[in-house]
C-alpha positions as a Markdown table, in Angstrom:
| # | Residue | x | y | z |
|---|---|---|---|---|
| 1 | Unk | -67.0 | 37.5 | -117.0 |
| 2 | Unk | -65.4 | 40.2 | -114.8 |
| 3 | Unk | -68.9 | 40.5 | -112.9 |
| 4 | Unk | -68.1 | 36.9 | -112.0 |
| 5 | Unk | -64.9 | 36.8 | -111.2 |
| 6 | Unk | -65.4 | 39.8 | -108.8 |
| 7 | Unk | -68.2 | 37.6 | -107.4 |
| 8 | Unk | -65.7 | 34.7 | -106.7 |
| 9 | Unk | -63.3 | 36.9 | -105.2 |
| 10 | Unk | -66.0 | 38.3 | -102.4 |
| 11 | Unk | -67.2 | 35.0 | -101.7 |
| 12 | Unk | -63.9 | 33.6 | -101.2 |
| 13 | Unk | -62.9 | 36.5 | -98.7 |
| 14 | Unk | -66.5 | 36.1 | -97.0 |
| 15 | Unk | -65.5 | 32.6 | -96.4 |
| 16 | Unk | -62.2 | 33.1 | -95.7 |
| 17 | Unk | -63.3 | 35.7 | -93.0 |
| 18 | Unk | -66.1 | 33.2 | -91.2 |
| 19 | Unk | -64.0 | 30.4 | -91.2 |
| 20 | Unk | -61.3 | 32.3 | -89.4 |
| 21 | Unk | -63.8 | 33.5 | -86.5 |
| 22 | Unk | -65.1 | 30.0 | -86.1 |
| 23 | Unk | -61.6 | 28.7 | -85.9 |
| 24 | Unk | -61.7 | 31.2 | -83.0 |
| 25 | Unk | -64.8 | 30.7 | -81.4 |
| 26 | Unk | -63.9 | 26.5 | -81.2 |
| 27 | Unk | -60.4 | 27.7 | -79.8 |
| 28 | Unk | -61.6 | 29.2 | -77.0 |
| 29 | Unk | -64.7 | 26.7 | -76.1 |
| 30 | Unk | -63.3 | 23.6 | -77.6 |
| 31 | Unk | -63.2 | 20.5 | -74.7 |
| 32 | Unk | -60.4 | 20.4 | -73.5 |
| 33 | Unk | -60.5 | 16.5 | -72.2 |
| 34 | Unk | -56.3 | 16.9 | -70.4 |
| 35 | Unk | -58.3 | 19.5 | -68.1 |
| 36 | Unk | -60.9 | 17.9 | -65.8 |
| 37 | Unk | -62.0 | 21.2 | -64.4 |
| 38 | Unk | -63.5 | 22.9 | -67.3 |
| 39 | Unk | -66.4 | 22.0 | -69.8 |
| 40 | Unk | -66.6 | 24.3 | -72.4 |
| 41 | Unk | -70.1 | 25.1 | -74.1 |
| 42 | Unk | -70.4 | 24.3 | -78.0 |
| 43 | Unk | -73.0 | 23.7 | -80.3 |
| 44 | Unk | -74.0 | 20.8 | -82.2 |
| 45 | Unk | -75.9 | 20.4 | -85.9 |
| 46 | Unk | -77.7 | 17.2 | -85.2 |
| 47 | Unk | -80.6 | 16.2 | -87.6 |
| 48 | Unk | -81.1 | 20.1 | -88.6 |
| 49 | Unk | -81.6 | 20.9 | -85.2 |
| 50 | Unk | -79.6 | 22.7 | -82.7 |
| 51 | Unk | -78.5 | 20.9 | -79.5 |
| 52 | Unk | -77.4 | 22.7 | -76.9 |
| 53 | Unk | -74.5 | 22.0 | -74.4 |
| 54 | Unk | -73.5 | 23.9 | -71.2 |
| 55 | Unk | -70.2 | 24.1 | -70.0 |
| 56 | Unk | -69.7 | 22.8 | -66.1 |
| 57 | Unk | -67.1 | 22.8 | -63.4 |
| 58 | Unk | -66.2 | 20.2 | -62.3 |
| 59 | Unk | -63.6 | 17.9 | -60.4 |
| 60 | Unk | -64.8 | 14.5 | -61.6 |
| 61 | Unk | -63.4 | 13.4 | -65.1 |
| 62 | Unk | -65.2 | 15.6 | -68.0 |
| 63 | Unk | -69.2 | 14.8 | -68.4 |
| 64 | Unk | -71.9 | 15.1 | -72.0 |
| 65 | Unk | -74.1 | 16.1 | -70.3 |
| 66 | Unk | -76.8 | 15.2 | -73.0 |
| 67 | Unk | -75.8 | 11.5 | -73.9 |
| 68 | Unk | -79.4 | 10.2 | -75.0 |
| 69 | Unk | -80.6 | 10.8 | -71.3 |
| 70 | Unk | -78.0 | 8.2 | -70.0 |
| 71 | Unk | -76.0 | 11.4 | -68.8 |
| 72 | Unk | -72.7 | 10.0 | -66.9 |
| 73 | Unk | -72.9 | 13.8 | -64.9 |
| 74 | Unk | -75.8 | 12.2 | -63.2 |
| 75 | Unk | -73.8 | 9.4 | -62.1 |
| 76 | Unk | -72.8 | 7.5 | -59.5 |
| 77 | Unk | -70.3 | 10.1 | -58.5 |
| 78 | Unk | -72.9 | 12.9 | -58.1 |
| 79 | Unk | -73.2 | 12.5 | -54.5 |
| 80 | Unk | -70.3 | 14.4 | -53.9 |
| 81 | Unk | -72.0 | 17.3 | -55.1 |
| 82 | Unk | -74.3 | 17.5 | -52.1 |
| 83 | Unk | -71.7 | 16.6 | -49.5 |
| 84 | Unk | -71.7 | 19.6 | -46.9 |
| 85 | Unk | -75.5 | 21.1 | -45.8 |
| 86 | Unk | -76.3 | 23.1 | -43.1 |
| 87 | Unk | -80.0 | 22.5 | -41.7 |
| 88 | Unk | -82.7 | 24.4 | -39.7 |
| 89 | Unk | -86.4 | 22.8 | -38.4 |
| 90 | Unk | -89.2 | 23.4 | -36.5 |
| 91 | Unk | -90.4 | 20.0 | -34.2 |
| 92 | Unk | -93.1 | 19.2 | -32.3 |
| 93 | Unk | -91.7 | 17.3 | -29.1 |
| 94 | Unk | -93.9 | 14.7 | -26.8 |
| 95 | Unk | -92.5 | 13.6 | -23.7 |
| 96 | Unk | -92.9 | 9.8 | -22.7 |
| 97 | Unk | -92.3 | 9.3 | -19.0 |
| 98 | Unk | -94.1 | 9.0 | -15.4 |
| 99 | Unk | -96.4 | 12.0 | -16.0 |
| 100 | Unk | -99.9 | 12.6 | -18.0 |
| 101 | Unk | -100.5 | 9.8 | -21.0 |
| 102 | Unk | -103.7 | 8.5 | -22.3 |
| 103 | Unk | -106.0 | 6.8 | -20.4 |
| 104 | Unk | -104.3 | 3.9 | -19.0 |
| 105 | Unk | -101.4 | 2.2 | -16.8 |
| 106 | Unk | -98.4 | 4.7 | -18.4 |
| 107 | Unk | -95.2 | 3.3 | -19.7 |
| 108 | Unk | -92.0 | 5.7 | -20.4 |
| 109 | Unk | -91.0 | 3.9 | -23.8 |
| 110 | Unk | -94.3 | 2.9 | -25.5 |
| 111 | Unk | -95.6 | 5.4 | -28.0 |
| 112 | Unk | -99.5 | 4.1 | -27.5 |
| 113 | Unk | -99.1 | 6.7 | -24.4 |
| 114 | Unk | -99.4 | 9.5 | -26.4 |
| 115 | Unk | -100.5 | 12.8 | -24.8 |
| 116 | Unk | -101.6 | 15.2 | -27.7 |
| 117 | Unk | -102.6 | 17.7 | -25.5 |
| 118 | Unk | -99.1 | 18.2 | -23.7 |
| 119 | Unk | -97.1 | 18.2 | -27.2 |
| 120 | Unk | -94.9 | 21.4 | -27.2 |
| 121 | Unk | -92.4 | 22.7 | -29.7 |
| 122 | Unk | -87.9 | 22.8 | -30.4 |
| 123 | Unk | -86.4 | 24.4 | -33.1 |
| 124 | Unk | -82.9 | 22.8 | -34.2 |
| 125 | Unk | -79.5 | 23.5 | -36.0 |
| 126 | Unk | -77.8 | 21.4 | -38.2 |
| 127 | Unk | -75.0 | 19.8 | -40.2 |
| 128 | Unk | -74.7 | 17.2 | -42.5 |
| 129 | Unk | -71.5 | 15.6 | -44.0 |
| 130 | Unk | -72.1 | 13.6 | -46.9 |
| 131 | Unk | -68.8 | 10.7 | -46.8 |
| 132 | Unk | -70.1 | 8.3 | -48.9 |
| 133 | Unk | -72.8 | 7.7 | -51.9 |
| 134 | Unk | -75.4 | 6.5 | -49.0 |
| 135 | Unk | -73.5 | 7.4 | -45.8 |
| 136 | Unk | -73.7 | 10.7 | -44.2 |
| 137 | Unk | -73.3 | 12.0 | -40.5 |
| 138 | Unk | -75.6 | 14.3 | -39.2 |
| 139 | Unk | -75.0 | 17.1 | -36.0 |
| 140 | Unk | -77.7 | 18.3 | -34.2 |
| 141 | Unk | -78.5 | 20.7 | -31.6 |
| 142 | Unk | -82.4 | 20.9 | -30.5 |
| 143 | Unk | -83.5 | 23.8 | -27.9 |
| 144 | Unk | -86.7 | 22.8 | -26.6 |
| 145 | Unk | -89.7 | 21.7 | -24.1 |
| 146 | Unk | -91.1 | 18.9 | -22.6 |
| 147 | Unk | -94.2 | 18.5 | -20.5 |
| 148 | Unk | -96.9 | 16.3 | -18.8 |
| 149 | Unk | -99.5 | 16.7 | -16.8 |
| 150 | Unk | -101.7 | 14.0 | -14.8 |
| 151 | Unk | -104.5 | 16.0 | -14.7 |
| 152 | Unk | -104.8 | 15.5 | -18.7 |
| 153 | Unk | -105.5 | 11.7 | -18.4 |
| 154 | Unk | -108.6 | 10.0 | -17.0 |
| 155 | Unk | -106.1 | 6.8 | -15.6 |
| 156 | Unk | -107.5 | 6.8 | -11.9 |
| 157 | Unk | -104.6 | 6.6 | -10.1 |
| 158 | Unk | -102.4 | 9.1 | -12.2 |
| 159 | Unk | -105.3 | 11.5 | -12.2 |
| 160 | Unk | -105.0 | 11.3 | -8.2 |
| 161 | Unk | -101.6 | 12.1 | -8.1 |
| 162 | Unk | -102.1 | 15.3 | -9.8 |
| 163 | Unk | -98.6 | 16.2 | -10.5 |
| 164 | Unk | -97.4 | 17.8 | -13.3 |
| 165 | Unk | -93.9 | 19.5 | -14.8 |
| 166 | Unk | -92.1 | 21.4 | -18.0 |
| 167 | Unk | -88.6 | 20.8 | -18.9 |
| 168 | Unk | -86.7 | 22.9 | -21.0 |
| 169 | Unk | -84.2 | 21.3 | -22.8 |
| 170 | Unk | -81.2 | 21.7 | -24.3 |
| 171 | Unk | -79.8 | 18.7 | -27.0 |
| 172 | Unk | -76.7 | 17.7 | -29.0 |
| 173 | Unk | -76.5 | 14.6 | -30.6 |
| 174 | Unk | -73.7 | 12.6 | -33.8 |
| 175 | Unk | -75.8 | 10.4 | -35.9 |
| 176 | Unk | -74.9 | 7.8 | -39.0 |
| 177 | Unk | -77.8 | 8.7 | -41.7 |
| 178 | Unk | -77.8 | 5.2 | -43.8 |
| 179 | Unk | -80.4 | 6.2 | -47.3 |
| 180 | Unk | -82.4 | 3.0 | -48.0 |
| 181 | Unk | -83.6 | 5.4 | -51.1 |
| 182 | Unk | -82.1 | 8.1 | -53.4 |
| 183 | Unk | -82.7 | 9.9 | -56.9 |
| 184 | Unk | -80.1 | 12.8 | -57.1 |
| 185 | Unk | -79.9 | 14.7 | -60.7 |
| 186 | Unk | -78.3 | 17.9 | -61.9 |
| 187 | Unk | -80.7 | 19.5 | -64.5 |
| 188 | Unk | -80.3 | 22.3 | -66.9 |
| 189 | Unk | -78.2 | 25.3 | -65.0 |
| 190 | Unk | -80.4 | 28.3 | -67.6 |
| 191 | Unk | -83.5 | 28.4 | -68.8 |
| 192 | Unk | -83.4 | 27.6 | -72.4 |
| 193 | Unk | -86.3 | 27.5 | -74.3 |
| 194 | Unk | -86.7 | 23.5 | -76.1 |
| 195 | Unk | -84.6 | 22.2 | -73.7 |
| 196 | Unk | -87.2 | 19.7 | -71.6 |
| 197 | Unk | -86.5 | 16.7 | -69.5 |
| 198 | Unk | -83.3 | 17.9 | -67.3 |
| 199 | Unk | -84.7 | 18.9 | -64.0 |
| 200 | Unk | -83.0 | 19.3 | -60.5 |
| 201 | Unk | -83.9 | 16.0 | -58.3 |
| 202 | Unk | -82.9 | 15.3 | -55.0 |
| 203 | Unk | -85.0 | 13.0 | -53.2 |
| 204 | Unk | -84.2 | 10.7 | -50.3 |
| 205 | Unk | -86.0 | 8.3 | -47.8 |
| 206 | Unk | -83.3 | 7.5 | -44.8 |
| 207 | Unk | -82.9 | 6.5 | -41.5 |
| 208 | Unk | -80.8 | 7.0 | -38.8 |
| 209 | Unk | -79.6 | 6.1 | -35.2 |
| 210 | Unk | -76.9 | 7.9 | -33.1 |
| 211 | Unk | -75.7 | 9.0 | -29.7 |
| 212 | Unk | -76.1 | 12.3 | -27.5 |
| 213 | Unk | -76.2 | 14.1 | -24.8 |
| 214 | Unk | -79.1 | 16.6 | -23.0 |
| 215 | Unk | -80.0 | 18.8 | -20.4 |
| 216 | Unk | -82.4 | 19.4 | -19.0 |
| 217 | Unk | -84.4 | 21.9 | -16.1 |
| 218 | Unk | -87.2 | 20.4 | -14.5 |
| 219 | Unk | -89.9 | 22.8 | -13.3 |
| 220 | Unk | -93.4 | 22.8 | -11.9 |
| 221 | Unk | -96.0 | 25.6 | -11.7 |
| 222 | Unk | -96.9 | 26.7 | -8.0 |
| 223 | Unk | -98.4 | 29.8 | -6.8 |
| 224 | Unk | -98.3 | 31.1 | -10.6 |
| 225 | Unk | -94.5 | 30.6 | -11.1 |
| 226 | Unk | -92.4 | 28.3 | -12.6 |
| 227 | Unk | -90.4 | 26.9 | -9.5 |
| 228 | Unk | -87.0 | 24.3 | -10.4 |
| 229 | Unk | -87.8 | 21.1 | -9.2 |
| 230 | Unk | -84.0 | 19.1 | -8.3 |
| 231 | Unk | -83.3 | 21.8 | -5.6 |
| 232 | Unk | -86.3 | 21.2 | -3.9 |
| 233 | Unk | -85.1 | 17.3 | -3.9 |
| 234 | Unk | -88.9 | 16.1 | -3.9 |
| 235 | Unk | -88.5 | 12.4 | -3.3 |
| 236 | Unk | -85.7 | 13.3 | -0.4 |
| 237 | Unk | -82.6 | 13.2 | -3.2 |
| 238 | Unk | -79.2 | 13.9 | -1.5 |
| 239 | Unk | -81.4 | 13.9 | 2.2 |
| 240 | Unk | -81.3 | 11.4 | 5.4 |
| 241 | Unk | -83.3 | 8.6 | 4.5 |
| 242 | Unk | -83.3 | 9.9 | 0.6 |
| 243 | Unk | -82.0 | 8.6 | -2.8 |
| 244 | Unk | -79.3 | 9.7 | -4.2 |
| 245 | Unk | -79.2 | 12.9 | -6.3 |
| 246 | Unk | -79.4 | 13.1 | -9.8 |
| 247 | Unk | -77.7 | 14.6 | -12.5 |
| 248 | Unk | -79.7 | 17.5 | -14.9 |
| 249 | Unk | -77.4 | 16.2 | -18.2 |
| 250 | Unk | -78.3 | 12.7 | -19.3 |
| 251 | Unk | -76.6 | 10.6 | -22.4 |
| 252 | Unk | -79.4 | 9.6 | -25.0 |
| 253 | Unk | -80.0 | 7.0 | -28.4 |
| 254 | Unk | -81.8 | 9.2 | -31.0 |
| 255 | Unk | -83.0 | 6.7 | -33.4 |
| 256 | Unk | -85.4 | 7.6 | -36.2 |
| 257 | Unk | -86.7 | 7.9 | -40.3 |
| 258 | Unk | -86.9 | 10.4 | -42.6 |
| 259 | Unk | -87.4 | 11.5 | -46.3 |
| 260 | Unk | -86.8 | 14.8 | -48.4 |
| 261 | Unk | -87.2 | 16.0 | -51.7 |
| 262 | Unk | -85.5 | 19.1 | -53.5 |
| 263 | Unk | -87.0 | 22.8 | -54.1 |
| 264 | Unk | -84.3 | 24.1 | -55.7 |
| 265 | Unk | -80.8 | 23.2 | -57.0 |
| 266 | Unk | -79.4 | 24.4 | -53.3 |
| 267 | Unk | -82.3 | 24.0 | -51.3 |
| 268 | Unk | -84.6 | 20.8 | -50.0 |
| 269 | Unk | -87.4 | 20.3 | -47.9 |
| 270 | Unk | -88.3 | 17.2 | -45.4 |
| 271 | Unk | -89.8 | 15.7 | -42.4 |
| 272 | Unk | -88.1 | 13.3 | -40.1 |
| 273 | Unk | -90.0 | 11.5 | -37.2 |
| 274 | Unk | -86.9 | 11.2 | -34.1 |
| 275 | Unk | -87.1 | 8.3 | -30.8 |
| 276 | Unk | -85.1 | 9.4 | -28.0 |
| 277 | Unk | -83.9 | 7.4 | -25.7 |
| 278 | Unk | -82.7 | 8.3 | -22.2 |
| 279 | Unk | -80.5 | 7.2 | -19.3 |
| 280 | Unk | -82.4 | 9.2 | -17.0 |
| 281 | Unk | -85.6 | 8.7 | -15.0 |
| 282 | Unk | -85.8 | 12.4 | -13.7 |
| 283 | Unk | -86.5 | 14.7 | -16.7 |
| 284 | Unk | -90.2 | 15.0 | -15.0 |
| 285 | Unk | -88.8 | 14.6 | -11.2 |
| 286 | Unk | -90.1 | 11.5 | -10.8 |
| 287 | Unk | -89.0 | 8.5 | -10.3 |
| 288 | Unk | -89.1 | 6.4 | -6.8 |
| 289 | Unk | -91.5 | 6.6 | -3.4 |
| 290 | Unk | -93.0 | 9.8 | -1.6 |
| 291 | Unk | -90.2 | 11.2 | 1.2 |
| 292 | Unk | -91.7 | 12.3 | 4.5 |
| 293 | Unk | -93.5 | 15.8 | 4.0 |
| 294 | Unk | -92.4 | 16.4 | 7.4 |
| 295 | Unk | -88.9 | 16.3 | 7.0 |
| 296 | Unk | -89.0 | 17.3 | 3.7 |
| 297 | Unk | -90.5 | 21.0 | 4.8 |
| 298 | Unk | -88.1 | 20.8 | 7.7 |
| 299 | Unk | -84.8 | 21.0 | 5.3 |
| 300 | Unk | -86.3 | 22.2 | 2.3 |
| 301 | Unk | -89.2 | 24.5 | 3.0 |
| 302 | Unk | -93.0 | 24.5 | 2.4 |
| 303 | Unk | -92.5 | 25.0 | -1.5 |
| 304 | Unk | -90.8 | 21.4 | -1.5 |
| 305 | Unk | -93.2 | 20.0 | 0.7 |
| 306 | Unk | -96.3 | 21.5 | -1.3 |
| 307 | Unk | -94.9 | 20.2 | -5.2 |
| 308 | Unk | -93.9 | 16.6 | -4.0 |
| 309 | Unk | -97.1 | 15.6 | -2.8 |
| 310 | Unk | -100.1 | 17.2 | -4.6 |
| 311 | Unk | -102.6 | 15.1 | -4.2 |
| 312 | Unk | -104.3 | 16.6 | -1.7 |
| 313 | Unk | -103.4 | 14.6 | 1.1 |
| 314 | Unk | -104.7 | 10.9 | -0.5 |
| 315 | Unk | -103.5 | 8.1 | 1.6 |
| 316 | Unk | -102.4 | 6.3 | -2.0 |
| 317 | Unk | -99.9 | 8.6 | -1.6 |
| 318 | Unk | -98.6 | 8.6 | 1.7 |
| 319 | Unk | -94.9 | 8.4 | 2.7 |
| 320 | Unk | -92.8 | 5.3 | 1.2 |
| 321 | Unk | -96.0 | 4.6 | -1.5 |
| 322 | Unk | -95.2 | 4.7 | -4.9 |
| 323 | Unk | -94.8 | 8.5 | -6.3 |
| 324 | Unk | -92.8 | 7.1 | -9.9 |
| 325 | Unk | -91.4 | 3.8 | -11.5 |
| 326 | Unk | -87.9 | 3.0 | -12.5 |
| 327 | Unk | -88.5 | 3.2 | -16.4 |
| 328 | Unk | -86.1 | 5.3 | -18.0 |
| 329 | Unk | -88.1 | 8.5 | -19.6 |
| 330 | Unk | -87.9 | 9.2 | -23.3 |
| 331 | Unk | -89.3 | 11.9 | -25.8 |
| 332 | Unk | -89.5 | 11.9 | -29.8 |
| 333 | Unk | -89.7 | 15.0 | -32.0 |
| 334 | Unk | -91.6 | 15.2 | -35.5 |
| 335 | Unk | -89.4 | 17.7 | -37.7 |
| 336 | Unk | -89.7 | 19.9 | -40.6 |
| 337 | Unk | -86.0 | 20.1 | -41.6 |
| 338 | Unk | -85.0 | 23.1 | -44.0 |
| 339 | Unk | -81.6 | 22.0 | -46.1 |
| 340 | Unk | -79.2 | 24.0 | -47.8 |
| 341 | Unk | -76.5 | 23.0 | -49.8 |
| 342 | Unk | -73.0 | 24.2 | -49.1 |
| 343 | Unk | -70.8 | 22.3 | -51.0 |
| 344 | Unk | -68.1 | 24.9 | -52.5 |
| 345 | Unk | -65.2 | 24.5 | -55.0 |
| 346 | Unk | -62.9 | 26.8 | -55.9 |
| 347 | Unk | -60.9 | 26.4 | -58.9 |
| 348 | Unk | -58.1 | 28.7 | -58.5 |
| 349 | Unk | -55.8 | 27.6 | -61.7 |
| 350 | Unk | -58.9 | 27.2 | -63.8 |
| 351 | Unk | -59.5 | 30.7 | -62.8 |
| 352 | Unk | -55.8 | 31.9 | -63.6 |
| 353 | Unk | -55.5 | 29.3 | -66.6 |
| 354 | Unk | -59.0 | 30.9 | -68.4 |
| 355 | Unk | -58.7 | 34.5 | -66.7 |
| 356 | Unk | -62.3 | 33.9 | -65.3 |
| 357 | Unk | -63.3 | 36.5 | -62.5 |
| 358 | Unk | -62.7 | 35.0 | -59.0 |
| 359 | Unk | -64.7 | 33.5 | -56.6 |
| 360 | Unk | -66.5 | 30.2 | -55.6 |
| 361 | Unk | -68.7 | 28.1 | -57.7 |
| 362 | Unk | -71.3 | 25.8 | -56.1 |
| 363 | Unk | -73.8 | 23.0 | -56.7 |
């Protein structure tokens, strides 16, 4: 009897003991539903088997993350979680104006004029500014080339003419991104083993269509340098007789598609196909009718008088014929855009509230 009673008394205390610490343990970690910053971490006997929870932070009312895979975390607010990115790509640029193109009559806007052989390269710089669940505004700033060259197409009279330029290029442009298609889901933030189905998605088909601005420096080789074409004013711009001179800076209409899919829970990865439209018929230097070589050499120098006529001294191409045409040029890039995810939020009282270390937690 006093064997048993002893045996009682120590399995009272053990009790006794446990039940205090798990009185402390749900203290500190119980969910506090008053506080929408903080999701504590508990567990769950369900069905003899453990289900894990994590504990978030968030600014949204308070998420179960597990709710029988209808997770209201993964909701219609999680958008906000990807507002801010910063973006870096690589493009390849063609140039659609008066010079090279395939084998026929050119035109500035058409992509069927496709010159493969005169594609060239811009890396960009981004920002994206998520503002609603499928509106976001996009900045961009491309550094880059264009080129063409008439000696790359077979067209006879373009071949003749035999001229041919690079343009670096310099261009910012605002865009509204409008996403016909999106899957965004927060999965499991550690690796715990038996916990399947919760993985990070963020995919997204968009398109887009904006306004900007570029600049550009028109050059063509001679003599084995690169020489700037608007101070030579080949086609007689700002001279007697000549057109008027034209601007290096142009405003332009970027218009375009694009999809990306996530790599990480900060990171994604995309391509995005870009028309540019300009207001400007110079970015290759030409545009109108030949100016006299004459007069041209007279009040510009040989140099001038050597790159605006280079056809060898074809009669197609005499003075007042047709060098250019009046079609505004344009240029498209195909990018490979980078994304990164910078959306902070810093929850000072939670920090102060829950003595948590400081700093900045992000999504």
């Amino acid at each position: 009897m006093k064997y048993i009673l002893s045996l009682i008394i120590t399995v009272v205390i053990t009790a006794s003991f446990f039940a205090q610490q798990s009185s402390s343990l749900v203290s500190n970690f119980s969910l506090n539903i008053k506080n929408p910053y903080v999701l504590p971490a508990y567990e769950l006997i369900k069905k003899n088997k453990p289900t894990v929870y994590y504990s978030f932070l968030s600014s949204e009312m308070p998420y179960d993350v597990f709710d029988g895979g209808a997770t209201r975390f993964n909701g219609r607010k999680n958008w906000t979680l990807n507002k801010k990115e910063i973006r870096i790509g690589f493009s390849a640029t063609q140039f659609l104006g008066d010079l090279g193109g395939k084998d026929q009559i050119g035109t500035d806007y058409r992509l069927k004029d496709l010159d493969w052989p005169s594609t060239s390269v811009a890396i960009n710089l981004g920002y994206r500014y998520r503002f609603h669940s499928i509106f976001a505004t996009t900045t961009s700033l491309y550094a880059g080339m264009l080129k063409g060259d008439d000696a790359l197409t077979k067209e006879t009279y373009r071949s003749a003419r035999n001229l041919s330029f690079r343009a670096p290029i310099i261009d910012i442009s605002q865009r509204i991104d409008f996403m016909i298609y999106k899957k965004e889901k927060v999965g499991k933030r550690y690796n715990v083993r038996g916990l399947h189905g919760f993985k990070n998605r963020n995919e997204q088909v968009f398109v887009f269509a904006g306004i900007g601005i570029v600049g550009f420096i028109s050059q063509a080789k001679y003599q084995g340098k690169w020489v700037n074409l608007r101070p030579l004013s080949t086609e007689g711009q700002g001279l007697a007789g000549g057109i008027k001179k034209h601007l290096p800076v142009t405003v332009n209409v970027p218009i375009g598609m694009g999809f990306r899919v996530g790599i990480s829970r900060e990171w994604r990865i995309g391509v995005e196909a870009t028309y540019v439209k300009t207001f400007s018929d110079y970015i290759d230097d030409v545009h109108g009718s030949y100016y006299d070589k004459g007069l041209l050499q007279a009040q510009k120098g040989a140099t001038a008088a050597a790159l605006s006529d280079r056809s060898g001294n074809n009669q197609w191409f005499a003075t007042g014929q047709q060098r250019g045409d009046i079609q505004k040029d344009s240029y498209y890039y195909i990018s490979v855009i980078l994304t990164k995810n910078v959306t902070y939020r810093n929850y000072t009282k939670t920090y102060k509230h829950y003595k948590l270390q400081k700093g900045k937690y992000k999504f």
